[in-house]
Backbone as JSON Lines, residues from 0, in Angstrom:
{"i":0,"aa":"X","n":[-42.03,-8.17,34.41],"ca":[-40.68,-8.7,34.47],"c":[-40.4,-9.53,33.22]}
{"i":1,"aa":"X","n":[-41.3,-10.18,32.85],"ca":[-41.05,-11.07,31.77],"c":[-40.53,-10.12,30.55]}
{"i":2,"aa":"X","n":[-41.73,-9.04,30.26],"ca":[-41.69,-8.28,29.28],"c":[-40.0,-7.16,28.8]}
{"i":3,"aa":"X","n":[-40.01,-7.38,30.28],"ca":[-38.48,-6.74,30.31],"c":[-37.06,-7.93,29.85]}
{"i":4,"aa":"X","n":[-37.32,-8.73,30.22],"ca":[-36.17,-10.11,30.18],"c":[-36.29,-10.31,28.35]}
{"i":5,"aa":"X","n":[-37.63,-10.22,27.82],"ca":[-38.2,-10.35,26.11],"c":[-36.96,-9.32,25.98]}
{"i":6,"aa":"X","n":[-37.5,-8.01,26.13],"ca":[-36.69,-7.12,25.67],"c":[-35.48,-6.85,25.39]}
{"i":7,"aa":"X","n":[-35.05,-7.21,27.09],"ca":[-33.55,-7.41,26.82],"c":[-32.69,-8.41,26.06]}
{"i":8,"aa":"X","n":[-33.74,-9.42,25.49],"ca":[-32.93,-10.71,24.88],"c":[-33.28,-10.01,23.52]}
{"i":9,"aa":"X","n":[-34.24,-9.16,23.29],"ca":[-34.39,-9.03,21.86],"c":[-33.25,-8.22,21.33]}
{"i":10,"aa":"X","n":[-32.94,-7.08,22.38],"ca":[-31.42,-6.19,22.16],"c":[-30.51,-6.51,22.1]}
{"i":11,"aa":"X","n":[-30.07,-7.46,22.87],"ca":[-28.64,-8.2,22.83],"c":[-28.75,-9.34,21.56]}
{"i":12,"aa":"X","n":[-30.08,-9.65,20.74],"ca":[-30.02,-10.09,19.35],"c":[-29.7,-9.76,18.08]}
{"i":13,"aa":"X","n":[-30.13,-8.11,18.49],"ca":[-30.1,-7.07,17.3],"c":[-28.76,-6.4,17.5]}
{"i":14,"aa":"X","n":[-28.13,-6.45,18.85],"ca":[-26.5,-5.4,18.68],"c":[-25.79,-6.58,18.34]}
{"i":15,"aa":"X","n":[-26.06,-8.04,18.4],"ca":[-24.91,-8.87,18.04],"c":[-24.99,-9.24,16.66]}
{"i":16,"aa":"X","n":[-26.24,-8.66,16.04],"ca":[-25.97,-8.85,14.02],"c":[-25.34,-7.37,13.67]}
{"i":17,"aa":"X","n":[-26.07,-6.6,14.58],"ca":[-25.31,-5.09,13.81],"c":[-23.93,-4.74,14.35]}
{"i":18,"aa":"X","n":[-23.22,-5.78,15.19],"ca":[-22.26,-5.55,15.74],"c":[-21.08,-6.36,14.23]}
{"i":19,"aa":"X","n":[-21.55,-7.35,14.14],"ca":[-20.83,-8.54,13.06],"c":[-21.23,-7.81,11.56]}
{"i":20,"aa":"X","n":[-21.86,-7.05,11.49],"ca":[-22.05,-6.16,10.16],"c":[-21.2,-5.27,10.14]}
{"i":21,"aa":"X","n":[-21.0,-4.34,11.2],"ca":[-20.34,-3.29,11.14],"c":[-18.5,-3.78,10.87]}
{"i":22,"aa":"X","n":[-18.3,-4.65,11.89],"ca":[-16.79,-5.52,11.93],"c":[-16.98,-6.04,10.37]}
{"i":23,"aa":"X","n":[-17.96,-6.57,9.34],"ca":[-17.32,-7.1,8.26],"c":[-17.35,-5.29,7.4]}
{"i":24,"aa":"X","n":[-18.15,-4.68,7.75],"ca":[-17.94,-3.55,6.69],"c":[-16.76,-2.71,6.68]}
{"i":25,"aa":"X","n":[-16.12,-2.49,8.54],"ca":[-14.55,-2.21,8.47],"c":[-13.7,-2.73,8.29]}
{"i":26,"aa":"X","n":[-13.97,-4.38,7.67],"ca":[-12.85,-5.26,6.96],"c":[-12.72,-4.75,5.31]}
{"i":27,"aa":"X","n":[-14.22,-4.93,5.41],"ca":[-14.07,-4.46,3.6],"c":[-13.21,-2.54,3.27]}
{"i":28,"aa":"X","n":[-14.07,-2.24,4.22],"ca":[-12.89,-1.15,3.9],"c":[-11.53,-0.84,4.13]}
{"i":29,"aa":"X","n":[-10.99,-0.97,5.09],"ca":[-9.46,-1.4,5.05],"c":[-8.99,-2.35,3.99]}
{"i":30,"aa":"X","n":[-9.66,-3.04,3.23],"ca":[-9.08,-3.7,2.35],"c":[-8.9,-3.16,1.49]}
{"i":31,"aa":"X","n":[-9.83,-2.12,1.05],"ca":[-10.1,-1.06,-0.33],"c":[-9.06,-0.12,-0.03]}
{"i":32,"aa":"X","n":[-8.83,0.39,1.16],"ca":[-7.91,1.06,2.03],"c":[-6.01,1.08,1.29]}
{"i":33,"aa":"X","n":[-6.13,-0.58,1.46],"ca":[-4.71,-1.19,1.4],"c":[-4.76,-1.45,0.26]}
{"i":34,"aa":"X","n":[-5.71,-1.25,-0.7],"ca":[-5.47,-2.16,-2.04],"c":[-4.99,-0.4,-3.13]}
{"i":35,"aa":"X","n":[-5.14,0.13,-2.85],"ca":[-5.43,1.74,-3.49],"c":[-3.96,2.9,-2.73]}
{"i":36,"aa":"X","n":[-3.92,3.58,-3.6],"ca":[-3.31,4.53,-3.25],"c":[-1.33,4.15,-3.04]}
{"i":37,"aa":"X","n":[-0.88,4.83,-2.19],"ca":[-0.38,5.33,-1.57],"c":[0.69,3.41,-1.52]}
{"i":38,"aa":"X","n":[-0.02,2.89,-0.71],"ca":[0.11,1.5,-0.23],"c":[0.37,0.49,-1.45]}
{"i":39,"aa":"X","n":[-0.3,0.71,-2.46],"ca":[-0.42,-0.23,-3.66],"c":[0.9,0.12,-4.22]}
{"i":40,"aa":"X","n":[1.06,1.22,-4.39],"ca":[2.47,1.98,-5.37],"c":[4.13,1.66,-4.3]}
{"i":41,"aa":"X","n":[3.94,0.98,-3.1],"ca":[5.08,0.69,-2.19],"c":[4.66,-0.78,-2.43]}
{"i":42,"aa":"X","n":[4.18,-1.32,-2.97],"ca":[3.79,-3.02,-2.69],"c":[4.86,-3.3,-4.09]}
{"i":43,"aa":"X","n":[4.14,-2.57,-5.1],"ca":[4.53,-2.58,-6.05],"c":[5.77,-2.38,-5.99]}
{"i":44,"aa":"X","n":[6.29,-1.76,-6.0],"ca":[8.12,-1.06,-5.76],"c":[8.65,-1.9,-4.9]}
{"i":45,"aa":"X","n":[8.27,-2.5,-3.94],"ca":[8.72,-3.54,-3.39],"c":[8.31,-4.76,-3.61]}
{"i":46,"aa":"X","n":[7.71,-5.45,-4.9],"ca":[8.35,-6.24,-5.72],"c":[8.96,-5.89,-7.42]}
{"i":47,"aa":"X","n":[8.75,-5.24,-6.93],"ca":[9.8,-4.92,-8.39],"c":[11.51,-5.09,-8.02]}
{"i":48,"aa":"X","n":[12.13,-4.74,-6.33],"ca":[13.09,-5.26,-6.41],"c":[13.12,-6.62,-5.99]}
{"i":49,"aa":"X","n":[12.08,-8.13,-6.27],"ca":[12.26,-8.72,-5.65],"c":[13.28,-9.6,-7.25]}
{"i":50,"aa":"X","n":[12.01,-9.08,-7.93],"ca":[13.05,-9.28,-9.45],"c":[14.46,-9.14,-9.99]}
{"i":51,"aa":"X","n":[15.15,-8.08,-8.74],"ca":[16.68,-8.08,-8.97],"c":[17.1,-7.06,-8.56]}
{"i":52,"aa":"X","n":[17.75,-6.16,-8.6],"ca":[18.35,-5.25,-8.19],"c":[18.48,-3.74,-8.85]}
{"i":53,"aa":"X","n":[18.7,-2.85,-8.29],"ca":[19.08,-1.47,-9.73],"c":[20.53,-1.51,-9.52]}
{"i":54,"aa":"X","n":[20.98,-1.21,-10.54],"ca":[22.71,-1.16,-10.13],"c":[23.18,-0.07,-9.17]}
{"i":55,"aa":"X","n":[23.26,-0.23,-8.23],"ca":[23.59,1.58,-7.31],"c":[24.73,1.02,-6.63]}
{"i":56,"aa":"X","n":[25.74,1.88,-6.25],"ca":[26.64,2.29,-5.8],"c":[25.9,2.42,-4.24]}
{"i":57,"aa":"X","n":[26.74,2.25,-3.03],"ca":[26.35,2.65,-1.6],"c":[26.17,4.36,-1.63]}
{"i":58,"aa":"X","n":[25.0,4.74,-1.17],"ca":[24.29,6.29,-1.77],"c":[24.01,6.59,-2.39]}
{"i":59,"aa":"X","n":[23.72,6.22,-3.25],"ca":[23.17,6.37,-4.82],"c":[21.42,6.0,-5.02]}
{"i":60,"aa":"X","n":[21.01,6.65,-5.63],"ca":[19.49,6.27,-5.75],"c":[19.04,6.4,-7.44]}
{"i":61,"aa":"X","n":[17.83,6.01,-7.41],"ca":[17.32,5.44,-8.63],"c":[15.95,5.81,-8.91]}
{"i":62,"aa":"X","n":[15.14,6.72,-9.12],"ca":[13.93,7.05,-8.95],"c":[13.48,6.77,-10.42]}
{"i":63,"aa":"X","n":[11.61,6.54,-10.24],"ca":[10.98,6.15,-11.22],"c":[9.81,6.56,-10.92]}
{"i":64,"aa":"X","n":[8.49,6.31,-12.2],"ca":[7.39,6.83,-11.65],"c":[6.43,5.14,-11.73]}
{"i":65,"aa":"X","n":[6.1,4.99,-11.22],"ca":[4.66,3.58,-10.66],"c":[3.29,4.28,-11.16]}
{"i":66,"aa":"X","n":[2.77,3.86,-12.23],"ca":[1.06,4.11,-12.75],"c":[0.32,3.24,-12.46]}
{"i":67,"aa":"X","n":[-0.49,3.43,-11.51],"ca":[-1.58,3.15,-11.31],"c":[-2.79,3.46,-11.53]}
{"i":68,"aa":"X","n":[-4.26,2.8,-11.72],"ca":[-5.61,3.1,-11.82],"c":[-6.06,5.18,-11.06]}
{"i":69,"aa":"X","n":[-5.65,4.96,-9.93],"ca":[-5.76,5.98,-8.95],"c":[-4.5,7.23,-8.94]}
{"i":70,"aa":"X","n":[-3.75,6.92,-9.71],"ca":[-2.92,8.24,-10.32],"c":[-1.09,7.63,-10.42]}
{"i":71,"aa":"X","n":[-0.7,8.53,-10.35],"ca":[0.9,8.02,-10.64],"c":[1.8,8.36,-9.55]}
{"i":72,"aa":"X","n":[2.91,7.53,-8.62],"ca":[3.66,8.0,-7.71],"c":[4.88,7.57,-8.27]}
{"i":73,"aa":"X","n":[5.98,8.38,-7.17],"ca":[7.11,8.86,-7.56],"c":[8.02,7.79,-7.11]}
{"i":74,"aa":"X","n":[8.26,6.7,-7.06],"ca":[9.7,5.84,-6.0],"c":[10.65,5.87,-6.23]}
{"i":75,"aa":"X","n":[11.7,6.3,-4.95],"ca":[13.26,6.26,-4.89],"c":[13.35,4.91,-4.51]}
{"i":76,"aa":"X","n":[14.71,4.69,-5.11],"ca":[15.26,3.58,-4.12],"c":[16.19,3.99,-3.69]}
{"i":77,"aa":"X","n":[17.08,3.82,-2.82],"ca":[18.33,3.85,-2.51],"c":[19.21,3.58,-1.82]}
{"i":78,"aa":"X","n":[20.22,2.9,-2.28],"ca":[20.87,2.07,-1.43],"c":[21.7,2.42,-0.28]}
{"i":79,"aa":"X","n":[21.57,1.4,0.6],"ca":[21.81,2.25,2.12],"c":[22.9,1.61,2.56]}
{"i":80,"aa":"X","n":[23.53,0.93,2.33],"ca":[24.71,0.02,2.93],"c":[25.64,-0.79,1.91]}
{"i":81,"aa":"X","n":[26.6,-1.71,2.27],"ca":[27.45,-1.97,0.99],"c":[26.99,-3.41,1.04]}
{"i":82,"aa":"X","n":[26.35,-3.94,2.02],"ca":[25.53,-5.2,1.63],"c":[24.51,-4.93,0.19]}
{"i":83,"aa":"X","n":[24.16,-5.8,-0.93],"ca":[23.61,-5.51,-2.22],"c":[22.3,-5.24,-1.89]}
{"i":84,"aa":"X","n":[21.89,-5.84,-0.95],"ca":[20.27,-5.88,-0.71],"c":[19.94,-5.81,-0.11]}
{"i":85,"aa":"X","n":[20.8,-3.89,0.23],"ca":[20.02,-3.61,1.56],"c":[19.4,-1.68,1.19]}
{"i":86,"aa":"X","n":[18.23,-1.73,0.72],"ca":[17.75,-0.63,0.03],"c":[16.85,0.23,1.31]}
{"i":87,"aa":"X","n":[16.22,0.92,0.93],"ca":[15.64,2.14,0.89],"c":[14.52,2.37,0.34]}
{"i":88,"aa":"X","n":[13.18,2.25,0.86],"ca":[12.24,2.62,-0.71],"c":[11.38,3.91,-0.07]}
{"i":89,"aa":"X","n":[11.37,5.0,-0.68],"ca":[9.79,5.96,-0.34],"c":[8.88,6.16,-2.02]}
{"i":90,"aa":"X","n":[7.77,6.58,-1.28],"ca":[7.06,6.24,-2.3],"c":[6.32,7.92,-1.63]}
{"i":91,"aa":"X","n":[5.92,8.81,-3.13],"ca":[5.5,9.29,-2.71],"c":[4.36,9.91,-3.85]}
{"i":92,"aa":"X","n":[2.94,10.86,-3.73],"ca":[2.07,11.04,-5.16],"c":[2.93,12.15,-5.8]}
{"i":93,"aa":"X","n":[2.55,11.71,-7.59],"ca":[2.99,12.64,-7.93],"c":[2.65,14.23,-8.19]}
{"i":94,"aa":"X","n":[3.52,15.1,-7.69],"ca":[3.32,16.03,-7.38],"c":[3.18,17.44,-8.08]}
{"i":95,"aa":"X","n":[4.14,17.37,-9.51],"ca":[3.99,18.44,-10.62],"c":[4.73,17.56,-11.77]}
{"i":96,"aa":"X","n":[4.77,18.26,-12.94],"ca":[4.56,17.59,-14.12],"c":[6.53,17.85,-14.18]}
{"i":97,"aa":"X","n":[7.43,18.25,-13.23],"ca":[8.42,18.03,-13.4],"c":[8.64,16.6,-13.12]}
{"i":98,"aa":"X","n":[7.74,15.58,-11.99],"ca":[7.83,14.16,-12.14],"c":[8.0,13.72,-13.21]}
{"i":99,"aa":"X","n":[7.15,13.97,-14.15],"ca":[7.27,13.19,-14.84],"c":[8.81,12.92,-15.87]}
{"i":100,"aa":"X","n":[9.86,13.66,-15.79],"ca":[11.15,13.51,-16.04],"c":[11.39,12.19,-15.83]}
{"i":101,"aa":"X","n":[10.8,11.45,-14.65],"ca":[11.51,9.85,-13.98],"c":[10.95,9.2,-15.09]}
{"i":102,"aa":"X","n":[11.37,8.0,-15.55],"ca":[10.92,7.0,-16.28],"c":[10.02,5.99,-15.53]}
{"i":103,"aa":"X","n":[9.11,5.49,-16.36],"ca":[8.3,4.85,-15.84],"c":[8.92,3.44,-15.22]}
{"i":104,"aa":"X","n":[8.31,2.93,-14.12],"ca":[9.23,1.83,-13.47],"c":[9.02,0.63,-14.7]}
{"i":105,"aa":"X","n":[10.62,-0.08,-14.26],"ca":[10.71,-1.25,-15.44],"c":[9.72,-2.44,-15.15]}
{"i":106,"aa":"X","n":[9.62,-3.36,-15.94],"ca":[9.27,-4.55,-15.54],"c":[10.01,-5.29,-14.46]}
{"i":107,"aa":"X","n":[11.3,-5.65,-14.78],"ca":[12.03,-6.28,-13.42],"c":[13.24,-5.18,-13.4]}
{"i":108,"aa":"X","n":[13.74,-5.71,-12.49],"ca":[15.54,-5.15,-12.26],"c":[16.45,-6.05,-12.77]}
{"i":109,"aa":"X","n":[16.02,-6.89,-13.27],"ca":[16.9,-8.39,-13.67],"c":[17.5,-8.11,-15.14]}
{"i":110,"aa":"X","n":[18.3,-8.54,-15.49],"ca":[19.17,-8.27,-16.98],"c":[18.44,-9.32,-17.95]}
């Protein structure tokens, strides 16, 4: 009995470090997750309008290309209502070398 009670305290020692290992290693990756790709190129585009605005008309859009480390995506903006700052953003990878027509996104939107 004893040998069994050892045991069981020794298991419930070893799943509660490999339990707190595993939880920090799916932090670190979701972070790598969110920092890359897809996610980085909408972070980005959404501060780039925090800098100001594109001039658009209600329906009107504004596309550009976002370079990043991990490749280049495509963002529209476009404005969705006749309030000034009320946009639209998709973000999407770029897809054939007709992208590259968009200009590369500005530094700000600000004059």
């Amino acid at each position: 009995m004893v040998f069994l009670i050892l045991a069981m305290l020794l298991w419930m020692a070893v799943h509660r470090q490999t339990a707190g290992h595993l939880r920090a290693e799916k932090a670190c990756r979701l972070r790598l997750e969110n920092s890359t790709g897809p996610r980085r190129a909408a972070a980005t585009a959404l501060s780039l309008l925090e800098t100001g605005e594109p001039a658009l008309a209600p329906g009107e859009w504004y596309r550009c290309r976002v370079l990043l480390a991990d490749g280049a995506y495509v963002v529209t903006y476009t404005r969705t209502g006749t309030d000034p700052l009320t946009y639209s953003v998709h973000v999407r990878p770029r897809t054939s070398a007709f992208d590259d027509i968009w200009p590369v996104a500005p530094e700000t939107f600000g004059s």
